[in-house]
PyMOL Python script that loads the backbone (N, CA, C, O; Angstrom):
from pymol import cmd

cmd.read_pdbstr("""\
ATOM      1  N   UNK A   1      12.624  35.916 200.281  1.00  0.00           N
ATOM      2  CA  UNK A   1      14.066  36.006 200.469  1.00  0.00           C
ATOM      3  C   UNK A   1      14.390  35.786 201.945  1.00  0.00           C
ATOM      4  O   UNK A   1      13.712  36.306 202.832  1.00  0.00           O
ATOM      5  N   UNK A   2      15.392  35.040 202.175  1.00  0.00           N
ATOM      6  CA  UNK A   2      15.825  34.798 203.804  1.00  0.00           C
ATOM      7  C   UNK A   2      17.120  35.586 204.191  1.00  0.00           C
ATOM      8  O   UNK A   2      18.182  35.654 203.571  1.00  0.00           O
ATOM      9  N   UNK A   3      16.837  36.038 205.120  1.00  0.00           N
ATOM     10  CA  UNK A   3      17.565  36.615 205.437  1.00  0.00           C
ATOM     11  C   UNK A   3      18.556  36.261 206.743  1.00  0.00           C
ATOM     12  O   UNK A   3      18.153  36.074 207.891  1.00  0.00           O
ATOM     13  N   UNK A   4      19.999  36.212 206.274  1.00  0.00           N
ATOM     14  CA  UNK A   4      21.205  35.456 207.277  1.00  0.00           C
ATOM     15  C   UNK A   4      22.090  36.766 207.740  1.00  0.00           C
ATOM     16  O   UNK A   4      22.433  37.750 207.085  1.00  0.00           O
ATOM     17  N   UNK A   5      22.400  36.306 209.514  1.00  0.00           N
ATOM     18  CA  UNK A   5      22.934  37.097 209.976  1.00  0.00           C
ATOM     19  C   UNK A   5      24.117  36.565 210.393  1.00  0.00           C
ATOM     20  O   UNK A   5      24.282  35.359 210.578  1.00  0.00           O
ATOM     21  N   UNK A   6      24.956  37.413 210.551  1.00  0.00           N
ATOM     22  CA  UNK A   6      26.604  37.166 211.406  1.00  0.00           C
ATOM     23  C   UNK A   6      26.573  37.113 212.591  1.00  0.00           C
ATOM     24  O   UNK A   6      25.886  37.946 213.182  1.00  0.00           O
ATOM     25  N   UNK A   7      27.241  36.203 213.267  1.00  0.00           N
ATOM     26  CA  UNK A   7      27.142  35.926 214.625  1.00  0.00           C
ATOM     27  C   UNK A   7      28.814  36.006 215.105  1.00  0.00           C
ATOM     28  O   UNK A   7      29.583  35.067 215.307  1.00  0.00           O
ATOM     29  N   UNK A   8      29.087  37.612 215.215  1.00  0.00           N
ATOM     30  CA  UNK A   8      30.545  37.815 215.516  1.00  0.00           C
ATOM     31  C   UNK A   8      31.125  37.547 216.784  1.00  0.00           C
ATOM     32  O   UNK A   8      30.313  37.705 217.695  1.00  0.00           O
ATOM     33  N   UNK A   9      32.451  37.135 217.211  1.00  0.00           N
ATOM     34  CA  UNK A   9      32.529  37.242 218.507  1.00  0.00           C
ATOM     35  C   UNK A   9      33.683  38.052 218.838  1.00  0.00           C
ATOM     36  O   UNK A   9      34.321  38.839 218.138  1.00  0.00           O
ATOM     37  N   UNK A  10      33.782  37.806 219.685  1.00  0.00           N
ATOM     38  CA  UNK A  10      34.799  38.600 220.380  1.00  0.00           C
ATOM     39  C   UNK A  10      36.129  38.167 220.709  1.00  0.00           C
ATOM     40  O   UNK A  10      36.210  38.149 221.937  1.00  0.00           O
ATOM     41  N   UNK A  11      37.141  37.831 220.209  1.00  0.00           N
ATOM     42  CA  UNK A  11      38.223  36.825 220.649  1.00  0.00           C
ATOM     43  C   UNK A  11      39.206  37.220 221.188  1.00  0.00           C
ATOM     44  O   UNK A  11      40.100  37.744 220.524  1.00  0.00           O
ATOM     45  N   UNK A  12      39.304  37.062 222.615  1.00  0.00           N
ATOM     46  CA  UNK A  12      41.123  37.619 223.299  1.00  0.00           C
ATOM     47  C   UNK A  12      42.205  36.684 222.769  1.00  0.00           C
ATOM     48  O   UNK A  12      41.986  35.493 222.989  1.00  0.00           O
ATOM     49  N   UNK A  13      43.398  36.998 222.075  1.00  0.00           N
ATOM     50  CA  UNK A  13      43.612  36.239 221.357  1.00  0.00           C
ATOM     51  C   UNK A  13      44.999  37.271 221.858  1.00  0.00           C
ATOM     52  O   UNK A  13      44.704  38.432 222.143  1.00  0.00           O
ATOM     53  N   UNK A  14      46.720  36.794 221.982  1.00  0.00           N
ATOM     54  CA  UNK A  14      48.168  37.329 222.286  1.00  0.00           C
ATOM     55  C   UNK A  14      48.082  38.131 220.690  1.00  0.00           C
ATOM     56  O   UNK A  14      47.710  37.768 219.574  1.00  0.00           O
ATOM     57  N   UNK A  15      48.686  39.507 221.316  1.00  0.00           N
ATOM     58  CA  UNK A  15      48.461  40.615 220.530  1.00  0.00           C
ATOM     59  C   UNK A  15      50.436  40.802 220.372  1.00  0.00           C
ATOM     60  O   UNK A  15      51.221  40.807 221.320  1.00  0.00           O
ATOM     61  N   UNK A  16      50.809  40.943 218.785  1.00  0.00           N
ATOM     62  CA  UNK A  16      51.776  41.307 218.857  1.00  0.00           C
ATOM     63  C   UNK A  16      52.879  42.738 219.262  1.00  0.00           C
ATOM     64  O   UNK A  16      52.731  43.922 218.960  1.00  0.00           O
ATOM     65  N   UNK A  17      53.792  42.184 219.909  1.00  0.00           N
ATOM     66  CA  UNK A  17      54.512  43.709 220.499  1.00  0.00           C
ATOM     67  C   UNK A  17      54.410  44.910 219.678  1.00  0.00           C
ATOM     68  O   UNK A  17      53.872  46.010 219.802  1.00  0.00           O
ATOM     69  N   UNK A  18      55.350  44.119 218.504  1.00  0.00           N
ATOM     70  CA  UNK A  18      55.410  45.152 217.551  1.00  0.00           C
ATOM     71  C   UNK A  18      55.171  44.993 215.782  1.00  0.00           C
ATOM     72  O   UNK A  18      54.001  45.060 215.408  1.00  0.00           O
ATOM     73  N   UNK A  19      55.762  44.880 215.200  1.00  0.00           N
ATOM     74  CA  UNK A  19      54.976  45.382 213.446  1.00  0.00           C
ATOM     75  C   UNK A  19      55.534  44.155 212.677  1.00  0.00           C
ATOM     76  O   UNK A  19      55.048  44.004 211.556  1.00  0.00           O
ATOM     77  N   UNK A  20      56.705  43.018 213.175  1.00  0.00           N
ATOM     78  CA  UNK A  20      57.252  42.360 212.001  1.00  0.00           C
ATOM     79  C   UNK A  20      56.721  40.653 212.570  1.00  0.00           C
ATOM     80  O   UNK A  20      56.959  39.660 211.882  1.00  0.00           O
ATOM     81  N   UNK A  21      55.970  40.579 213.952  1.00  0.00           N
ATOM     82  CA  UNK A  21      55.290  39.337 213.809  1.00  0.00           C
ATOM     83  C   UNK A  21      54.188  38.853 213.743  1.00  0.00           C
ATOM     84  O   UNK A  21      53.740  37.990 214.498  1.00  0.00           O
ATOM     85  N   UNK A  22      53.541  39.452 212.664  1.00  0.00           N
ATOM     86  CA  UNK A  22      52.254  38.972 212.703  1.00  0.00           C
ATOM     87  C   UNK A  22      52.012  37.743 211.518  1.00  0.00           C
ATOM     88  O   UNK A  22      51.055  37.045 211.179  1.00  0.00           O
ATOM     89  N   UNK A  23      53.179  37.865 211.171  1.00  0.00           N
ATOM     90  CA  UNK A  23      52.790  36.417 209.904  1.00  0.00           C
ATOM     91  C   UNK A  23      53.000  35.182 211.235  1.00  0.00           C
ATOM     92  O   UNK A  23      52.206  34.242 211.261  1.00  0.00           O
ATOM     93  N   UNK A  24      54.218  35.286 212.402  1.00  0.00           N
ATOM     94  CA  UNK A  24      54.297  34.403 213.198  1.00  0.00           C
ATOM     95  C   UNK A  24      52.783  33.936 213.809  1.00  0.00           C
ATOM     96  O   UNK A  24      52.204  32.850 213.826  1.00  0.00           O
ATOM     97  N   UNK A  25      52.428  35.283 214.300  1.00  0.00           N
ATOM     98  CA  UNK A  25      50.992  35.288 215.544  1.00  0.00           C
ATOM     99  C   UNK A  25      50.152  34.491 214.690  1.00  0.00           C
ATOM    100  O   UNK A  25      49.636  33.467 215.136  1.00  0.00           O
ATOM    101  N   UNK A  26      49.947  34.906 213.373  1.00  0.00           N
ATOM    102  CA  UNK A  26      48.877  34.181 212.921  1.00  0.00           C
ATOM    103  C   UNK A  26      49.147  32.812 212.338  1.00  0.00           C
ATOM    104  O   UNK A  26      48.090  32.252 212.047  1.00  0.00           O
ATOM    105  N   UNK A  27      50.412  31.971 212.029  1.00  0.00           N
ATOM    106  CA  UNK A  27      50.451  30.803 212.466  1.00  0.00           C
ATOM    107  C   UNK A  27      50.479  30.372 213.301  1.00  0.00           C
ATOM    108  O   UNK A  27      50.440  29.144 213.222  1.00  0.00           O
ATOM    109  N   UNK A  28      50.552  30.879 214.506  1.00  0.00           N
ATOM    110  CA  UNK A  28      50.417  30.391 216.339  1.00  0.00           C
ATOM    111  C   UNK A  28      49.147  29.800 216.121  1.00  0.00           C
ATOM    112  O   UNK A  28      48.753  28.634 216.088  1.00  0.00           O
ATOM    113  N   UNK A  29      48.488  31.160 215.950  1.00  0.00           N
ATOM    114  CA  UNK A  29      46.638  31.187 216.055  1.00  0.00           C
ATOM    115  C   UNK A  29      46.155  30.010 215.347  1.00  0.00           C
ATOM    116  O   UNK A  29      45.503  29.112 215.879  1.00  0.00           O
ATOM    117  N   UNK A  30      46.571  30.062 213.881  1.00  0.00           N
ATOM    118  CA  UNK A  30      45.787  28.939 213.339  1.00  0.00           C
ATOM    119  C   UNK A  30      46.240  28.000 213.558  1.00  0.00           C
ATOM    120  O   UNK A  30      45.308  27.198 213.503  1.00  0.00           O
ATOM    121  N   UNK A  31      47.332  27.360 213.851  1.00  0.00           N
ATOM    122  CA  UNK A  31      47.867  25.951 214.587  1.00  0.00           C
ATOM    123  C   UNK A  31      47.088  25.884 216.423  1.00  0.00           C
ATOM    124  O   UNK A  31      46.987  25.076 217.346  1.00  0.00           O
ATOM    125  N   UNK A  32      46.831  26.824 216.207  1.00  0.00           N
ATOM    126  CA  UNK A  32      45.829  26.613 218.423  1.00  0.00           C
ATOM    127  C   UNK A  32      44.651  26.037 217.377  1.00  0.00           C
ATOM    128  O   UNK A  32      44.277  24.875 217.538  1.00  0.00           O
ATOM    129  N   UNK A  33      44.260  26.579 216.662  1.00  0.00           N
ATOM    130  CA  UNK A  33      42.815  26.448 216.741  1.00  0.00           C
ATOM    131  C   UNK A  33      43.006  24.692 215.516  1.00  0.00           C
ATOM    132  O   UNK A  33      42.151  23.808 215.465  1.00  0.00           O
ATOM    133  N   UNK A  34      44.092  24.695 214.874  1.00  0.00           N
ATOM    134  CA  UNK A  34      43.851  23.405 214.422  1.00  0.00           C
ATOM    135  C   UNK A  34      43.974  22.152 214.791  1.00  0.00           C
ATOM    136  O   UNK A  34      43.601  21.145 214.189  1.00  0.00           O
ATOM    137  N   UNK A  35      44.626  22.267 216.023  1.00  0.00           N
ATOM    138  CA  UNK A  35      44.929  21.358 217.445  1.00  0.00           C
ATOM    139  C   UNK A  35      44.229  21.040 218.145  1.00  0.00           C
ATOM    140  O   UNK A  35      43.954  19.866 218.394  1.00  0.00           O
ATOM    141  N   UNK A  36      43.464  22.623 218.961  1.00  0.00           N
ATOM    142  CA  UNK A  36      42.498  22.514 219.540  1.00  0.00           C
ATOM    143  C   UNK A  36      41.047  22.619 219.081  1.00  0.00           C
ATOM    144  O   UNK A  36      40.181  22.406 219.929  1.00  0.00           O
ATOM    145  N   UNK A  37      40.704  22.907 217.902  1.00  0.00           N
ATOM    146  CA  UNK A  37      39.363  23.122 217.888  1.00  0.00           C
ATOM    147  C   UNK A  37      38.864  24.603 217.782  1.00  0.00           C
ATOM    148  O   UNK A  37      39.338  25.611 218.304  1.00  0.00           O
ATOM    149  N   UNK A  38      37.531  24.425 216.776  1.00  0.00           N
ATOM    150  CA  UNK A  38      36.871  25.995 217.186  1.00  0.00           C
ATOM    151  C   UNK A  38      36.638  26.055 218.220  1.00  0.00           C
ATOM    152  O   UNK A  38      36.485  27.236 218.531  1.00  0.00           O
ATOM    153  N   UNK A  39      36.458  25.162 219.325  1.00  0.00           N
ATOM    154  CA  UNK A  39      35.785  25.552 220.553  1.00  0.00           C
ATOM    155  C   UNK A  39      36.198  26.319 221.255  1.00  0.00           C
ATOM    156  O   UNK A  39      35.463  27.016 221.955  1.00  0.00           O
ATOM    157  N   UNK A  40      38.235  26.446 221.262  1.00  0.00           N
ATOM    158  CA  UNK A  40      39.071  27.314 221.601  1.00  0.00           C
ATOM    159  C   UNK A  40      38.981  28.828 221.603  1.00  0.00           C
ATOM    160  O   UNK A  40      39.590  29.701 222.222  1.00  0.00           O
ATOM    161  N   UNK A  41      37.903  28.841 220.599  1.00  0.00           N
ATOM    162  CA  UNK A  41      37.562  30.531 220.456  1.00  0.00           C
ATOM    163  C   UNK A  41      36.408  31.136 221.289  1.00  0.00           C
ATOM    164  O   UNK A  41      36.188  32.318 221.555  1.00  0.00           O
ATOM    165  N   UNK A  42      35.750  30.051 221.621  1.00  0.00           N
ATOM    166  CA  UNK A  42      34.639  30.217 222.698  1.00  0.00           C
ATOM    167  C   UNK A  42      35.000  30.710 224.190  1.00  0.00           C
ATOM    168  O   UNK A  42      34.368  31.648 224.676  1.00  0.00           O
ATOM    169  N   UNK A  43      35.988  30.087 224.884  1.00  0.00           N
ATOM    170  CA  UNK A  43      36.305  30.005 225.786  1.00  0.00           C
ATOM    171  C   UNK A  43      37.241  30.369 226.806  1.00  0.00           C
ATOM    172  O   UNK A  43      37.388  29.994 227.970  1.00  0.00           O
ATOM    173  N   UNK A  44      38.328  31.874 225.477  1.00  0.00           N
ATOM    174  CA  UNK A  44      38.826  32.594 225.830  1.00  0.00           C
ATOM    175  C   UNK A  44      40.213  32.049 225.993  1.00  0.00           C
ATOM    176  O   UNK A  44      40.972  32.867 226.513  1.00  0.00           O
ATOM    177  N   UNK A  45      40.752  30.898 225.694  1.00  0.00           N
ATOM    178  CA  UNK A  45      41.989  30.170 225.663  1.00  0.00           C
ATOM    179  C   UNK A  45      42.914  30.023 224.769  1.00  0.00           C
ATOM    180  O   UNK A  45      43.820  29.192 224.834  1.00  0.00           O
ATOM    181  N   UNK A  46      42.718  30.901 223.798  1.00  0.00           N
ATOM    182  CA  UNK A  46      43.708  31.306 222.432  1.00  0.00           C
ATOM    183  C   UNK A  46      45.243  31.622 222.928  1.00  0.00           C
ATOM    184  O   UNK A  46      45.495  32.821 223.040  1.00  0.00           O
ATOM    185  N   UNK A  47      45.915  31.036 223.126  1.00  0.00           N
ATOM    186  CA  UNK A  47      47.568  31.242 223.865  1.00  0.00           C
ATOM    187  C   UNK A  47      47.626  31.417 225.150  1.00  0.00           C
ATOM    188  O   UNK A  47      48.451  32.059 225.800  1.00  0.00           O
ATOM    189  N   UNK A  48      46.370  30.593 225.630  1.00  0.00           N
ATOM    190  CA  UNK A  48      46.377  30.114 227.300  1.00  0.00           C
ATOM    191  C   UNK A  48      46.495  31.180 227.963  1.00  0.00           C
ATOM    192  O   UNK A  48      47.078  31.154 229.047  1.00  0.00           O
ATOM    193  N   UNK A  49      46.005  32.260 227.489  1.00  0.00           N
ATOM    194  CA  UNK A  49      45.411  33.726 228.396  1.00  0.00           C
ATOM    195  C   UNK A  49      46.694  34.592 228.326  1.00  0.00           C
ATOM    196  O   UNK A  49      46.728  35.561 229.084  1.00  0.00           O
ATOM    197  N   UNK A  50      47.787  34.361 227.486  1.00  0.00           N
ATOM    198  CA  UNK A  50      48.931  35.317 227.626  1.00  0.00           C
ATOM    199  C   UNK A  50      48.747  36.700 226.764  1.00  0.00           C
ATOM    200  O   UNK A  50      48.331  36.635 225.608  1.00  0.00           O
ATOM    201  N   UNK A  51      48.993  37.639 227.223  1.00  0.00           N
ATOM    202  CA  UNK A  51      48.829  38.688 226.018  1.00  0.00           C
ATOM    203  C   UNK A  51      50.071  38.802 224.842  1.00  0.00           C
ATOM    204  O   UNK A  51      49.845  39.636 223.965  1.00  0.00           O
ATOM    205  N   UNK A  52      51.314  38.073 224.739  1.00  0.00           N
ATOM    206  CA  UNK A  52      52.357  38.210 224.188  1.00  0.00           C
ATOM    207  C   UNK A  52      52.839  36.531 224.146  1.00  0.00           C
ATOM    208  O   UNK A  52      53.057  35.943 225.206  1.00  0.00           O
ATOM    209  N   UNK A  53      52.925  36.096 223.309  1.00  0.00           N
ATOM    210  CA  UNK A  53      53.273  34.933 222.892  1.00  0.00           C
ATOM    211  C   UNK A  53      55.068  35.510 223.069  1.00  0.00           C
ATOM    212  O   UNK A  53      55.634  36.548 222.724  1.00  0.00           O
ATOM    213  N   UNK A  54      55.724  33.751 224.058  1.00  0.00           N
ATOM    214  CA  UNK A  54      57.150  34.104 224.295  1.00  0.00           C
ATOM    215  C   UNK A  54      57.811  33.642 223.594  1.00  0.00           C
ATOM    216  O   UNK A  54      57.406  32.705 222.905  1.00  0.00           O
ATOM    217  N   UNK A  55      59.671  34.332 223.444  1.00  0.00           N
ATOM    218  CA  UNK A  55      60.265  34.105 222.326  1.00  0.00           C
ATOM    219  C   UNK A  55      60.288  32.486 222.025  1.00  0.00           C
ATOM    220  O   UNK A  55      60.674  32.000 220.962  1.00  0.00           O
ATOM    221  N   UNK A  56      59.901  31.890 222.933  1.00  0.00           N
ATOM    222  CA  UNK A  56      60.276  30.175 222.650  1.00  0.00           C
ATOM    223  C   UNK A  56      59.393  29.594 222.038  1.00  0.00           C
ATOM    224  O   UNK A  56      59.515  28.451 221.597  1.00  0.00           O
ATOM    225  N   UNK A  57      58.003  30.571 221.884  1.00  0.00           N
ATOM    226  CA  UNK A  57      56.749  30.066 221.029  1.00  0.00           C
ATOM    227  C   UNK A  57      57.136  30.344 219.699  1.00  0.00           C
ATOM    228  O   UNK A  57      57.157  29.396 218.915  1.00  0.00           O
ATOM    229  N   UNK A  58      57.478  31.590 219.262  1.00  0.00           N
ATOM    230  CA  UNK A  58      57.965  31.926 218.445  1.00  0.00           C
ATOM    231  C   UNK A  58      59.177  31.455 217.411  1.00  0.00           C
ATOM    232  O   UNK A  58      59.148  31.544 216.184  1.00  0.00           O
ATOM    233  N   UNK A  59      60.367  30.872 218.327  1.00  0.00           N
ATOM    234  CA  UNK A  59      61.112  29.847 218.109  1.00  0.00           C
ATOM    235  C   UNK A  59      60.635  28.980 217.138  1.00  0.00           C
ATOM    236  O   UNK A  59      60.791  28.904 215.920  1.00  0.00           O
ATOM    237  N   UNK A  60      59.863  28.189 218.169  1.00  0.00           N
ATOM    238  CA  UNK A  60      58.908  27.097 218.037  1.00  0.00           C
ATOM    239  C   UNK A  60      58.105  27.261 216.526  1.00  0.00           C
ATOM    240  O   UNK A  60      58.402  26.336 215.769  1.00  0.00           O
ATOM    241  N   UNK A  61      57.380  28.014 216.081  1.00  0.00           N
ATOM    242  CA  UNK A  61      56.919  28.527 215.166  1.00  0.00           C
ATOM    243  C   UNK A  61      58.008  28.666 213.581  1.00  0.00           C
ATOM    244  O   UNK A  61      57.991  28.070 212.504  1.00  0.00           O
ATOM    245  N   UNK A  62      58.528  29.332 213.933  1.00  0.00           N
ATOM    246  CA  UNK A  62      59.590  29.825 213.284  1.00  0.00           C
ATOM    247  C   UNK A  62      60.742  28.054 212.427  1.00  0.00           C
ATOM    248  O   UNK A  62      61.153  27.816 211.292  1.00  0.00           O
ATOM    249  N   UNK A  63      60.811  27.331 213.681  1.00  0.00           N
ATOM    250  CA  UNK A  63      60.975  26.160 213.627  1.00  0.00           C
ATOM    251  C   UNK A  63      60.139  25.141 212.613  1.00  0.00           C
ATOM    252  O   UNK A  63      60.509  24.522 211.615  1.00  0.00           O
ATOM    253  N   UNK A  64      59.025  25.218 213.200  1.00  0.00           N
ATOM    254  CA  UNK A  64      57.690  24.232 212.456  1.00  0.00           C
ATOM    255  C   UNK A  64      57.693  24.682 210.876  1.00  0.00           C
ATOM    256  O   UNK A  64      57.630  23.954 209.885  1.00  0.00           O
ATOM    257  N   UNK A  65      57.783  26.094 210.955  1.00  0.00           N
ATOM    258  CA  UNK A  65      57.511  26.798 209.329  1.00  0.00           C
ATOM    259  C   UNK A  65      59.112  26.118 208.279  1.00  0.00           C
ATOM    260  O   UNK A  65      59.200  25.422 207.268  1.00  0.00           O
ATOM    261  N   UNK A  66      59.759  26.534 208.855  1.00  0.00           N
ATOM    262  CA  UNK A  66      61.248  26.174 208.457  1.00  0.00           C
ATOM    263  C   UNK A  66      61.401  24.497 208.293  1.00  0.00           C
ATOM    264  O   UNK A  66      62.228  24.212 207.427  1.00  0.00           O
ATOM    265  N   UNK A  67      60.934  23.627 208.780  1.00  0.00           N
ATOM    266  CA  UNK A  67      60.788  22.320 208.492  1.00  0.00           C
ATOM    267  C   UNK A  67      60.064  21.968 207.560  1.00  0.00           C
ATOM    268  O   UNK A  67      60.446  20.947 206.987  1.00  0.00           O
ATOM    269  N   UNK A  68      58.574  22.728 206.948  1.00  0.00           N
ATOM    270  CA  UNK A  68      57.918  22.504 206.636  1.00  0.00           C
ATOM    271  C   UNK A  68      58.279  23.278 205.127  1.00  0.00           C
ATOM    272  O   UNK A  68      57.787  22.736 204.138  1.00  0.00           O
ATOM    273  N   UNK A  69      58.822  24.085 204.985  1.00  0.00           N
ATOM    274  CA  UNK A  69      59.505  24.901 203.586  1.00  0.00           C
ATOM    275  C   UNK A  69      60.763  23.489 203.415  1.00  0.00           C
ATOM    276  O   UNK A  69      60.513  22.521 202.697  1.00  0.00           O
ATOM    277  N   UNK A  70      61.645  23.575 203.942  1.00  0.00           N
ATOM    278  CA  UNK A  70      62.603  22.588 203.803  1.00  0.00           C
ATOM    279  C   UNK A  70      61.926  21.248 203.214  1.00  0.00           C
ATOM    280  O   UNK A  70      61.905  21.298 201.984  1.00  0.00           O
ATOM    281  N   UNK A  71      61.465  20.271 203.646  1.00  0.00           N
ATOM    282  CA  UNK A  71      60.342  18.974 203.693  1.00  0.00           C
ATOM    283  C   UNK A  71      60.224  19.133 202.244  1.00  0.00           C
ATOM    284  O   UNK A  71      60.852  18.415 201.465  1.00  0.00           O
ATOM    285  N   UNK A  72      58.993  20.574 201.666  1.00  0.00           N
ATOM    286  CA  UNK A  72      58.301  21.173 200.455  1.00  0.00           C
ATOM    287  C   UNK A  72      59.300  20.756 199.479  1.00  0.00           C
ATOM    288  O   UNK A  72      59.121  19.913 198.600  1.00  0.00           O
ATOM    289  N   UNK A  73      60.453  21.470 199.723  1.00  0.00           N
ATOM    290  CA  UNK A  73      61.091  21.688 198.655  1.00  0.00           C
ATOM    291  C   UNK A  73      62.029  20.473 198.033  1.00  0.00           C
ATOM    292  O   UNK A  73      62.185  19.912 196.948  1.00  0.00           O
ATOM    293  N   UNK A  74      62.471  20.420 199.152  1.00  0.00           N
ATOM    294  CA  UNK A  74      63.500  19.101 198.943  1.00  0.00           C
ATOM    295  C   UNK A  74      62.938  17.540 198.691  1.00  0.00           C
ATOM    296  O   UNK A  74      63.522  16.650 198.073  1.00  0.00           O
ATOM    297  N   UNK A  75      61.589  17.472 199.374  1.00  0.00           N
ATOM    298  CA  UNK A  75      60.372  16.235 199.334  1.00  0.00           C
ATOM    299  C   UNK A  75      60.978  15.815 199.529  1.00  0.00           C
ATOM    300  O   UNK A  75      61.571  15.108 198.715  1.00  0.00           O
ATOM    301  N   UNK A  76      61.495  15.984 201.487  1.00  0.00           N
ATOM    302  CA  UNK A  76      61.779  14.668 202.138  1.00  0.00           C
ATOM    303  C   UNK A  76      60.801  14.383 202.883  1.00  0.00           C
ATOM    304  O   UNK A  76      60.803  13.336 203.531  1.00  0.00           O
TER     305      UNK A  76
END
""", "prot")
cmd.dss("prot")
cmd.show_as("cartoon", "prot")
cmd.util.cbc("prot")
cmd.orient("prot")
């Protein structure tokens, strides 16, 4: 039998303020890393070292999702 181990890391990654954006944070996150690459997680550059992603990222986010429900539904 072989035996496989986890190779966890450690990721500094913008931590939300408070309790109602984390569906945002974690489309931030997975759009960094689908842009940039896993390598992004290596190297400590997950929201370019900010601890709080700003309201204009969020915007931004909020934006992309809302185009992308709209687009879905309507199939434009």
């Amino acid at each position: 039998m072989v035996s496989h181990f986890l190779i966890f890391l450690i990721v500094q990654c913008p931590r939300q303020p408070g309790g109602t954006e984390c569906g945002y944070y974690v489309m931030k996150f997975m759009k960094e890393i689908a842009y940039e690459g896993v390598e992004i997680l290596d190297n400590d550059n997950v929201g370019k070292g900010v601890e709080e992603y700003s309201a204009a990222d969020m915007d931004g986010i909020r934006e992309d999702w809302s185009t992308y429900a709209v687009n879905s539904i309507f199939k434009l």
